[in-house]
DODOTI-787844 format. One line per 8 residues: number of its first residue (from 0); their letters; for each residue z, x, y of C-alpha. Coordinates in nm, 4 decimals. Layout:
! DODOTI-787844
NUM = a = Z,X,Y  ...
END
This chain:
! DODOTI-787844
0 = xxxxxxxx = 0.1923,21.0929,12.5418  0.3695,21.4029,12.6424  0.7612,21.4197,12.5556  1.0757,21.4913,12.7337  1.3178,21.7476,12.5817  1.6877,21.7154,12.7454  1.9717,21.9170,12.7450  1.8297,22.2515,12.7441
8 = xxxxxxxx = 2.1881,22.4399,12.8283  2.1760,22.8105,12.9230  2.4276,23.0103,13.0975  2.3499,23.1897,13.3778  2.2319,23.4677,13.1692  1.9647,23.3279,12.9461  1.8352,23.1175,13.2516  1.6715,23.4924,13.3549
16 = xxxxxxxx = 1.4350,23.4684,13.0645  1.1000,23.3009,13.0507  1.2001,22.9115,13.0265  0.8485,22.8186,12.8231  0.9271,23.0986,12.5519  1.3290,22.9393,12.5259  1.2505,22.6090,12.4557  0.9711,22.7442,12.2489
24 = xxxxxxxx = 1.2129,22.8794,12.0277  1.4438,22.6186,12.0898  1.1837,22.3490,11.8967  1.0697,22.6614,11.6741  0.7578,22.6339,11.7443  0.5204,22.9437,11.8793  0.5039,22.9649,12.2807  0.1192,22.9172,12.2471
32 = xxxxxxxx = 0.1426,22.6101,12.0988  0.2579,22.4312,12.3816  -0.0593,22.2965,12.5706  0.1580,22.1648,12.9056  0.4880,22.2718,13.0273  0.6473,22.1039,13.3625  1.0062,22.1330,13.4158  1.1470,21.7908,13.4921
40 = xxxxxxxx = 1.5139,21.8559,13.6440  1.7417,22.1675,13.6625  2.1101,22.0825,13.7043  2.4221,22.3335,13.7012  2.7428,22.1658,13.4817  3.0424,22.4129,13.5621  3.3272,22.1925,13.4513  3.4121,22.4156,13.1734
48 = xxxxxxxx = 3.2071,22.7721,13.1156  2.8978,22.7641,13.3724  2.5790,22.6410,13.2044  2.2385,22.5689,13.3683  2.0351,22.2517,13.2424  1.7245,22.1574,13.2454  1.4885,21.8645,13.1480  1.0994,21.9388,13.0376
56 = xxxxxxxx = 0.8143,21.7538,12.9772  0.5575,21.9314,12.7360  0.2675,21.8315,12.5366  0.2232,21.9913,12.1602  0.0006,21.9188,11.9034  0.1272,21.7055,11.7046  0.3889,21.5213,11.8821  0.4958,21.2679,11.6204
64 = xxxxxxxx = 0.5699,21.5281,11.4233  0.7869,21.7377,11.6926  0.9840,21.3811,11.7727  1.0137,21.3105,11.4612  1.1407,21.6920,11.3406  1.4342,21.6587,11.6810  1.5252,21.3011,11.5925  1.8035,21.4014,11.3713
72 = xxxxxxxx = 1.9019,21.7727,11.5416  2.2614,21.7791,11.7316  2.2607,21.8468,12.1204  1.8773,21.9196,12.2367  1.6786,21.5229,12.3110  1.3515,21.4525,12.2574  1.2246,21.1505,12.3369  0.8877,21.0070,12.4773
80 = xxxxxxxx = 0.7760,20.9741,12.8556  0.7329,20.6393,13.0325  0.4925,20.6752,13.3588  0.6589,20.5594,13.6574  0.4584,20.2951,13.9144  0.2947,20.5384,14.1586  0.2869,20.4991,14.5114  -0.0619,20.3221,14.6789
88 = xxxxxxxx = -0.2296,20.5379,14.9537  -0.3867,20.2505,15.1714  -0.7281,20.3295,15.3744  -0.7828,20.0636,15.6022  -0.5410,19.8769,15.8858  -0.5809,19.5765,16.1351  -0.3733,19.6159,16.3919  -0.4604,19.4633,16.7518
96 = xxxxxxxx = -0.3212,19.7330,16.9375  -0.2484,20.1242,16.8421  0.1550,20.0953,16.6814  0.3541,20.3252,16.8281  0.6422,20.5033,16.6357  0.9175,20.5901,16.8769  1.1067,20.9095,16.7201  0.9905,21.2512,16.5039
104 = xxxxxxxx = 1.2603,21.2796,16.2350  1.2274,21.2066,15.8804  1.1214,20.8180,15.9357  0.8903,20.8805,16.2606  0.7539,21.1712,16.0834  0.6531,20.9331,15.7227  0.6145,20.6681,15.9149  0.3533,20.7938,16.1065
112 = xxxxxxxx = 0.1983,20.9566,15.7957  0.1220,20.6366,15.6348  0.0260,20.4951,15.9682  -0.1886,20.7701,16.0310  -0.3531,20.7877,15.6761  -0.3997,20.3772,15.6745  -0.6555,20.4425,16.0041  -0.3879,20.2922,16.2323
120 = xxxxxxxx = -0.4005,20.5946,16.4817  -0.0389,20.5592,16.6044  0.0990,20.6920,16.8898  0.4524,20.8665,16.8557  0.6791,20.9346,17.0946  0.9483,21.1990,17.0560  1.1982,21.2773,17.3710  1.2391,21.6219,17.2825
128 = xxxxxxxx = 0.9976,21.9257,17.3120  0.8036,22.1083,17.0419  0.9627,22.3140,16.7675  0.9160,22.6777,16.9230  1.0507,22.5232,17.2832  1.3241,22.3242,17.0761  1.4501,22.6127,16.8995  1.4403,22.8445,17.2027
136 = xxxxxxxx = 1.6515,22.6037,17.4478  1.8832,22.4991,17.1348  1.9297,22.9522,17.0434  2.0029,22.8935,17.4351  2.2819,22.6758,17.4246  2.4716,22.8257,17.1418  2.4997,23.1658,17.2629  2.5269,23.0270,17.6647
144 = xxxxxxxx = 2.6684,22.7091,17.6743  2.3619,22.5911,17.8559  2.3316,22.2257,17.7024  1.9753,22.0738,17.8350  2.0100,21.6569,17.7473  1.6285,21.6354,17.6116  1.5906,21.9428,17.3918  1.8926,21.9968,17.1841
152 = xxxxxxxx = 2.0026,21.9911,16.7790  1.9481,21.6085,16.7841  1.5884,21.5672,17.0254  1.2699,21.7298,16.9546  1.0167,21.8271,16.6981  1.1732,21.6727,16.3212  1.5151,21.5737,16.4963  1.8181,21.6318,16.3530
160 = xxxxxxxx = 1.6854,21.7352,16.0331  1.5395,22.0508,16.2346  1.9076,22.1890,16.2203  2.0725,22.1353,15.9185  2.0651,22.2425,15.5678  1.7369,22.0374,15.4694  1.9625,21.8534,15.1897  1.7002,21.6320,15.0079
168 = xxxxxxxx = 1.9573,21.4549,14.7525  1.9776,21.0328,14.7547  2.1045,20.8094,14.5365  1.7897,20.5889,14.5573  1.5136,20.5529,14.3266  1.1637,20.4012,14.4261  0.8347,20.5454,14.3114  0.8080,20.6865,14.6839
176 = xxxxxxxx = 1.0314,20.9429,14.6659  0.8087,21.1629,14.4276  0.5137,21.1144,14.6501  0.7212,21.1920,14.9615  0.8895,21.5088,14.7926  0.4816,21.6298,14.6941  0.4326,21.5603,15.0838  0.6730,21.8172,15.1203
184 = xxxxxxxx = 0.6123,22.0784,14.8928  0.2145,22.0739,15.0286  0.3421,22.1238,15.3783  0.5060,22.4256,15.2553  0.8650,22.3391,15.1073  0.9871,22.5177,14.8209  0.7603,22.3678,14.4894  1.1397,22.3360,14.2915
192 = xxxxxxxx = 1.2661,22.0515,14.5237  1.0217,21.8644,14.2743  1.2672,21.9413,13.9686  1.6231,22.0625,14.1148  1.9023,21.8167,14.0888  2.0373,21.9108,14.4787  1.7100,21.9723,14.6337  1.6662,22.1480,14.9121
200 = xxxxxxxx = 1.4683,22.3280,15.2015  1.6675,22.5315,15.4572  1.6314,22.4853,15.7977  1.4363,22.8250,15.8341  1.1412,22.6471,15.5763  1.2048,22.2955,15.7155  1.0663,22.3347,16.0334  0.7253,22.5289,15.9280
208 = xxxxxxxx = 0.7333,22.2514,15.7190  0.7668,21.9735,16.0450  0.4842,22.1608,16.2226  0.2519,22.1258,15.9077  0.3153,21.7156,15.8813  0.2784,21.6598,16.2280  -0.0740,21.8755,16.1704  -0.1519,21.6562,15.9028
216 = xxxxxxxx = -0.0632,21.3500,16.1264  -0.2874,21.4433,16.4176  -0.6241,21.5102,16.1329  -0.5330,21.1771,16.0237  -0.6232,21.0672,16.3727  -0.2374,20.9788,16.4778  -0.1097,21.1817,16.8208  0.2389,21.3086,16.8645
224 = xxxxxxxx = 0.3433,21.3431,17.2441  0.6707,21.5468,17.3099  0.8856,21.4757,17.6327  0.8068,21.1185,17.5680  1.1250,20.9260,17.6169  1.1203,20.5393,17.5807  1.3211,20.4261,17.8334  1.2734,20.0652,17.8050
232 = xxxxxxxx = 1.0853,19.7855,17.5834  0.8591,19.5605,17.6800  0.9267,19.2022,17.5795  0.7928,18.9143,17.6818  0.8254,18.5623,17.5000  1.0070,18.6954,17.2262  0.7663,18.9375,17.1039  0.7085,19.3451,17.1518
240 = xxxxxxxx = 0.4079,19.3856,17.4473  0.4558,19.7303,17.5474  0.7245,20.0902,17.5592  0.7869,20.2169,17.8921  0.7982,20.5673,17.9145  0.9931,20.8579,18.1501  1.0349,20.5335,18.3504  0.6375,20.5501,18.4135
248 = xxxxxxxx = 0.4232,20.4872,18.2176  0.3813,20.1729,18.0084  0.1440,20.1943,17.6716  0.0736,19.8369,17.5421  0.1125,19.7978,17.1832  0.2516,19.5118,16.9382  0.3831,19.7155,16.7019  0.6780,19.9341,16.7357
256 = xxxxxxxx = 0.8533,20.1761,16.4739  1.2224,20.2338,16.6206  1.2862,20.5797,16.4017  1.5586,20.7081,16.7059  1.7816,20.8994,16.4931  2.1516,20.9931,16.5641  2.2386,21.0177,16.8950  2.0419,20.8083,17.1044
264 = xxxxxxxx = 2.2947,20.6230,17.2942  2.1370,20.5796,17.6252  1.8013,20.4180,17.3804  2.0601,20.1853,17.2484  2.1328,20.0425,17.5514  1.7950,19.9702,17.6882  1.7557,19.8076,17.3609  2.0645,19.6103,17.4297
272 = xxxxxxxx = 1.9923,19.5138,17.7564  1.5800,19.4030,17.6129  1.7567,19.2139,17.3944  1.7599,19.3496,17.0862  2.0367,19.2633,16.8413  2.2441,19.4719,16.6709  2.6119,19.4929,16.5693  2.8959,19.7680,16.5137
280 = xxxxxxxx = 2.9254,19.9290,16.1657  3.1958,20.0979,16.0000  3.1593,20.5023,15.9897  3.4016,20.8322,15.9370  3.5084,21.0840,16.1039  3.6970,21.3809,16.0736  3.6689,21.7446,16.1582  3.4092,22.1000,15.9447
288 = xxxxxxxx = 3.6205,22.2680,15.6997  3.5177,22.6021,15.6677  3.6008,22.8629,15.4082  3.4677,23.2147,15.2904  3.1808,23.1247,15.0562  3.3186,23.3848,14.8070  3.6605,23.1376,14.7913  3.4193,22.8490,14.6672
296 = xxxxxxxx = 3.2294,23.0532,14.4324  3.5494,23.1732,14.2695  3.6867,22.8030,14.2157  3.3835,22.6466,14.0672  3.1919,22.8960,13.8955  3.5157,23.1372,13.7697  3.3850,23.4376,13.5666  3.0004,23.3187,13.7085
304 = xxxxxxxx = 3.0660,23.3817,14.0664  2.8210,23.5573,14.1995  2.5627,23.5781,13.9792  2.2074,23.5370,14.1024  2.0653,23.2370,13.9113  2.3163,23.0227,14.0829  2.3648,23.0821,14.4096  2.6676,23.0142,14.6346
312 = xxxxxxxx = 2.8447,22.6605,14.5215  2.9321,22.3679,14.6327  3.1704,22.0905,14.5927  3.1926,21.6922,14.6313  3.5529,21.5305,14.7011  3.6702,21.2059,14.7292  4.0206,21.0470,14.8035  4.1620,20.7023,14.8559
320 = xxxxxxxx = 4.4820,20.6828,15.0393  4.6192,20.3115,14.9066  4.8938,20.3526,15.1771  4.6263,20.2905,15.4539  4.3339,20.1353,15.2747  4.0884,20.3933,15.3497  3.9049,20.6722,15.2184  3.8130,21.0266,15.2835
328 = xxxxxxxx = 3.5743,21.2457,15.1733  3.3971,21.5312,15.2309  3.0497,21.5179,15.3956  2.7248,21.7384,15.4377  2.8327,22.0498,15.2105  2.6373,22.3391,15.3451  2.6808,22.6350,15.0949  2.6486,22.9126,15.2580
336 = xxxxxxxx = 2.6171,22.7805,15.5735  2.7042,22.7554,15.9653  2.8429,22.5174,16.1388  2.6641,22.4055,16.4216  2.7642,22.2753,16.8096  2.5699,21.9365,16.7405  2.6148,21.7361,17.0593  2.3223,21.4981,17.1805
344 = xxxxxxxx = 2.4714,21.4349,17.5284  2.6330,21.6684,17.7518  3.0175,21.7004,17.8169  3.0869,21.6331,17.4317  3.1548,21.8724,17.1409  2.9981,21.7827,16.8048  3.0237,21.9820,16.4820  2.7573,21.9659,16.2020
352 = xxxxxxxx = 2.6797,22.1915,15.9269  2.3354,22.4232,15.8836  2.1966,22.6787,15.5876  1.9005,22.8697,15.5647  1.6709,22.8419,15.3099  1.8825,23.1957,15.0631  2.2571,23.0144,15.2190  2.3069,23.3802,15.2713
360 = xxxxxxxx = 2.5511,23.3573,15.5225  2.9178,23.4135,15.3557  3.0578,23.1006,15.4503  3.0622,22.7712,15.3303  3.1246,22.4288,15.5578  3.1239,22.0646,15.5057  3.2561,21.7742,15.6743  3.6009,21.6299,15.6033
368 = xxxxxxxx = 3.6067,21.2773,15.7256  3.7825,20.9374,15.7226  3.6623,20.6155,15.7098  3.7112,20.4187,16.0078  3.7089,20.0515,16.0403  3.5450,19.7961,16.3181  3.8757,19.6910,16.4023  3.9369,20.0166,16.4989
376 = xxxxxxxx = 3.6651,20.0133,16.7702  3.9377,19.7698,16.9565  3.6159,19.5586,17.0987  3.3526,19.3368,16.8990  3.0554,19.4487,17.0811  2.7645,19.5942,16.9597  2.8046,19.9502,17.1200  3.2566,19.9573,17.0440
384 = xxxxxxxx = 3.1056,20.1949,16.7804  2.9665,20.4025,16.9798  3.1772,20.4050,17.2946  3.4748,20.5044,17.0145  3.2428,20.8480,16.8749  3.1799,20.8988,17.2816  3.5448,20.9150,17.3591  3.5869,21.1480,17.1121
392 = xxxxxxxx = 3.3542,21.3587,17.1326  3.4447,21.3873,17.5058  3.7852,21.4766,17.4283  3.6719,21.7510,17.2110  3.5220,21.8755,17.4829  3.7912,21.9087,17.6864  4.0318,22.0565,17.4385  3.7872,22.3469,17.3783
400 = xxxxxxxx = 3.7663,22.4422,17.7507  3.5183,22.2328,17.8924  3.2393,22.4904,17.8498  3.1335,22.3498,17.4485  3.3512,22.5748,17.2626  3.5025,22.3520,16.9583  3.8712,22.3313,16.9292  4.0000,22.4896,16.5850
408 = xxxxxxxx = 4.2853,22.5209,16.3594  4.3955,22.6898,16.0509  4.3788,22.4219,15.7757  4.7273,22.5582,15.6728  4.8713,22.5266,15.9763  4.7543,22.1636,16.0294  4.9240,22.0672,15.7351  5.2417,22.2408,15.8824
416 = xxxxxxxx = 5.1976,22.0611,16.2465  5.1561,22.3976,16.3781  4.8775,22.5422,16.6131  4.6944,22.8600,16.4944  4.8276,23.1716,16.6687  4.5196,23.3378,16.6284  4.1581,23.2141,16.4154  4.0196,23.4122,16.1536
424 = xxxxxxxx = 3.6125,23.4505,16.2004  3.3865,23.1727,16.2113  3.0168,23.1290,16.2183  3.0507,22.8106,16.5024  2.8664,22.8982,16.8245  2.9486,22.9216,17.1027  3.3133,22.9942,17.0537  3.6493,22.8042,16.9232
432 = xxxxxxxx = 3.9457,22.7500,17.0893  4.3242,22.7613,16.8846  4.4344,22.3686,16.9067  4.6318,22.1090,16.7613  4.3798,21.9118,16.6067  4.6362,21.6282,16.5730  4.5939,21.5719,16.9143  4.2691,21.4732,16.9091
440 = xxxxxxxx = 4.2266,21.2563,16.5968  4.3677,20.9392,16.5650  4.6719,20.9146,16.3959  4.6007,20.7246,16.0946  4.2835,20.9909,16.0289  4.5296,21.2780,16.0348  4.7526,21.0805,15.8077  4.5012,20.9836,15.5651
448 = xxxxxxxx = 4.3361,21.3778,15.5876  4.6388,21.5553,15.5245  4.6726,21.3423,15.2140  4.3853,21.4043,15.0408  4.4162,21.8137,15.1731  4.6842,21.8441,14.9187  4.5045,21.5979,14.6929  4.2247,21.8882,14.7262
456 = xxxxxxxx = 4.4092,22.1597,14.7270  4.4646,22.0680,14.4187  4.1609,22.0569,14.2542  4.0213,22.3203,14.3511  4.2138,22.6829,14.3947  4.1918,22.7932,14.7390  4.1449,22.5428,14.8981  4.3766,22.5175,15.1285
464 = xxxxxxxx = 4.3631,22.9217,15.2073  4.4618,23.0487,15.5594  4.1201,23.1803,15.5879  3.9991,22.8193,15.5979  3.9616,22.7167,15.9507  3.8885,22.3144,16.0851  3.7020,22.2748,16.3793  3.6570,21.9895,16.5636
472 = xxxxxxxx = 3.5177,21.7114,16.5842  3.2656,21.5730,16.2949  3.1883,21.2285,16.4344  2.8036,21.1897,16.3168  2.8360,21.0540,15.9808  2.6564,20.7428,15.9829  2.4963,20.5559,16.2873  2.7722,20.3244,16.4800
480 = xxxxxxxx = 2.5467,20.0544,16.5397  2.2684,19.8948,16.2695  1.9630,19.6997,16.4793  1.9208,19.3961,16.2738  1.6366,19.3186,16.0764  1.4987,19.0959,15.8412  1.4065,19.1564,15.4836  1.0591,19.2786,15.6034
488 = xxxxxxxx = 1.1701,19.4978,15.8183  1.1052,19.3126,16.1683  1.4185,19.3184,16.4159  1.5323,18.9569,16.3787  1.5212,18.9096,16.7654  1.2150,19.0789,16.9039  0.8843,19.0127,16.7068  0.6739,19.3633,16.6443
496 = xxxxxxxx = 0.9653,19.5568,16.6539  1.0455,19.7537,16.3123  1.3974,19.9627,16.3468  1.4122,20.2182,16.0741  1.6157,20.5423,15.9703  1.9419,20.6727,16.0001  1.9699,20.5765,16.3504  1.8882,20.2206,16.2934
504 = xxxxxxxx = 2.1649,20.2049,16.0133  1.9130,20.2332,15.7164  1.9380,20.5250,15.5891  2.1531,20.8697,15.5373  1.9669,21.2088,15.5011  1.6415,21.3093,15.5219  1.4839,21.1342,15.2100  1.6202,20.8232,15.2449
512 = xxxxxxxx = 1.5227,20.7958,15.6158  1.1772,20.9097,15.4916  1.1517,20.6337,15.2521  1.2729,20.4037,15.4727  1.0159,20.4484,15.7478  0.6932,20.4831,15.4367  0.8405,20.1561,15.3109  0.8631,19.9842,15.6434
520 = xxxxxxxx = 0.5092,20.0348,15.7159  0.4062,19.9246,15.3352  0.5137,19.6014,15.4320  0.3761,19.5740,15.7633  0.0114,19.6835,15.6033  0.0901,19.4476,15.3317  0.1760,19.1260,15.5721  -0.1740,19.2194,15.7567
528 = xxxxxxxx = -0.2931,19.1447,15.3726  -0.4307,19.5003,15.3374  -0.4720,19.5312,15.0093  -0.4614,19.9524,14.8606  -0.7126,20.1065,14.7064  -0.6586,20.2365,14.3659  -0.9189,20.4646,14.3415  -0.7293,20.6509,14.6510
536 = xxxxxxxx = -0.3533,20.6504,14.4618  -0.2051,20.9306,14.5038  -0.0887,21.0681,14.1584  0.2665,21.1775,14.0812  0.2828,21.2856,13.7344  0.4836,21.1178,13.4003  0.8466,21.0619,13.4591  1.1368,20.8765,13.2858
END
């Protein structure tokens, strides 16, 4: 049984040399004695001096002897590896009717991957247009102002994921994560999202990667059809019996996965109106922070800054202000990023934050947001969420001109109750406008926001530098509504209907999302009793 060596530490430095020939020497062994070598995890710790980490798995020959030899030895672990459950890859499905997934973001897209693979031949519907078409009209918009309701940053080929920084991090742990990540990496993602501890793809590699799984969806025998909007569900007698669609067309089916993603408000309310129930949930907003990358690299990695085996930092804050009761936090930390006009409906300003694969661009942007409570909806019903996000975002609008430029202010002069004379430079398209962001957050966020400011001013040097510049408004934390459902899945008022995702209140990022939609459909096969067939499990390796 191969072992696991931990805490490898390297500075930046010694991470340029061959890792197989370090840890060789590490164990003092010879590098040829090493039959397998698989790196595990790579972390960066810069709380004191920068140092790279890693976790390996090899095989020697005598691995008793190795264990044995590191038992005693101060720092570097050794210890053995215990196989993880692997995921089941089912062949066969019974379902009356073709399901149909409505949505291509990370839960339509895995969704429809299992469905597809499982001989279900689902159909999927995705509002938006294809990725070439997507990211023409959306290149369109930014540098025009010409916003087109069905093909934007949150519709079309991948969804929202399509524009963003292709983050793969999530607290959760299930043995389908691995498979998913593999997925991935054979559609053409970068191979270390297997091993790094903040994974990710880049929105320039994410969407080849897209194209590929909806290839491998269609071979499977599933079909994708773009400028396919659901606008209403079929129910009759309790139960799912069809989709309309573009107000058309109806496709019978019993079986419906509801992957709709942020910013499907008009979907919401056909679901509403069909019956479907679903209550307000508790989200955040705020505004994007951004700062010259080179600020955030200075902070956190000191004397490091700069150097190539670690590329341009991040950061993760957290506050609680105990005079209000609420939190704040930072959200969506694009290193080297942009930040993005985000808006899913037209008339509305919405910020979110996008890198490229190399998060060459300079700049660094997250989210700085607030939690916000359902008694600050001021209604009980199941859309106050989202008819408090609309206002918002609507006001946004309107303080940056009317034409989808993003009112922006000086994070110093915020704190001062002042509005920017002039804006440094910023990478949001297409255009800010100098404005008292006060004005358009609710009081209490401002109040709890400029607290933890100075509580993160603190922490981190620079910080609170005139070149950092808030633009407004980040509103698209979380989903305001979650569709209810029942442990397996099913809505818990319309029978064959399976809400899943981020937009459904399940889920926050792309992996999670992911493994929300492959895990949905697992227990749909498994209620039909379809049993998997081991000799067809897909194989993820030897983990802890």
């Amino acid at each position: 049984m191969p072992l696991l060596l931990s805490e490898i530490r390297l500075t930046p430095d010694q991470d340029t040399l061959d890792l197989k020939q370090v840890v060789a020497g590490l164990i003092q062994i010879l590098s040829s004695e090493i039959i397998s070598f698989r790196i595990v995890r790579r972390s960066i710790d810069a709380r004191q001096d920068v140092r790279i980490l890693y976790q390996v798995e090899i095989s020697v020959p005598d691995e008793d002897l190795l264990l044995q030899r590191l038992s005693g030895t101060q720092g570097l672990r050794a210890e053995r590896v215990i196989p993880l459950p692997v995921f089941p890859i089912i062949k066969q499905s019974r379902f009356d009717s073709r399901p149909v997934v409505i949505g291509f973001g990370p839960a339509g897209i895995f969704a429809s991957l299992v469905l597809a693979r499982s001989g279900a031949k689902p159909i999927v519907l995705e509002r938006g247009r294809r990725m070439k078409e997507r990211i023409r009209d959306v290149e369109v918009f930014w540098s025009q102002g010409a916003f087109l309701p069905e093909s934007n940053v949150c519709f079309g080929e991948g969804g929202a994921g399509t524009f963003s920084d292709g983050k793969l991090t999530t607290r959760k742990r299930a043995p389908e994560i691995p498979w998913i990540l593999q997925e991935l990496v054979d559609a053409g993602a970068p191979f270390e999202i297997l091993y790094e501890s903040r994974p990710h793809i880049g929105t320039d590699r994410l969407r080849r990667v897209i194209v590929a799984l909806h290839d491998k969806i269609e071979s499977a025998g599933g079909e994708v059809r773009f400028n396919s909007r659901m606008t209403d569900l079929v129910v009759r007698d309790g139960a799912v019996r069809g989709v309309l669609v573009n107000h058309q067309e109806e496709i019978e089916t019993g079986t419906v996965i509801l992957a709709l993603g942020h910013g499907a408000g008009d979907t919401l309310e056909a679901l509403l109106a069909a019956g479907v129930r679903m209550e307000p949930k508790p989200l955040a907003v705020g505004v994007r922070i951004e700062h010259p990358q080179d600020i955030i690299d200075r902070a956190q990695y000191g004397r490091w800054a700069g150097h190539g085996r670690l590329g341009p930092s991040d950061y993760r804050l957290t506050f609680r202000d105990s005079v209000q009761g609420r939190g704040a936090y930072s959200f969506c930390m694009c290193p080297g990023g942009k930040v993005i006009a985000a808006n899913a409906e037209p008339e509305s300003v919405v910020t979110n934050g996008m890198s490229a694969y190399h998060r060459n661009s300079g700049y660094a942007n997250s989210g700085m947001v607030v939690t916000i409570h359902q008694d600050d909806f001021g209604s009980p019903q199941p859309l106050s969420g989202l008819a408090f996000l609309r206002r918002m975002e609507k006001a946004a609008f309107r303080m940056g001109g009317g034409d989808y430029s993003a009112p922006a202010q000086r994070v110093t002069d915020f704190l001062r109750d002042k509005t920017s004379a002039a804006l440094p430079p910023v990478t949001y398209r297409p255009g800010v406008v100098s404005a008292d962001l006060q004005g358009l957050l609710p009081d209490f966020v401002t109040l709890s926001l400029k607290r933890a400011l100075h509580t993160w001013g603190r922490k981190i040097p620079g910080f609170l530098a005139d070149e950092a510049v808030m633009i407004g408004i980040e509103t698209r934390t979380s989903s305001p509504v979650r569709i209810l459902r029942g442990e397996d899945y099913a809505s818990i008022s319309v029978k064959g209907l399976y809400p899943v995702g981020e937009g459904a209140g399940y889920a926050g990022g792309i992996v999670s999302s992911a493994l929300d939609g492959v895990q949905c459909i697992q227990s749909i096969l498994q209620s039909k009793g379809i049993k998997s067939d081991e000799s067809e499990t897909q194989k993820q390796g030897m983990q802890r």
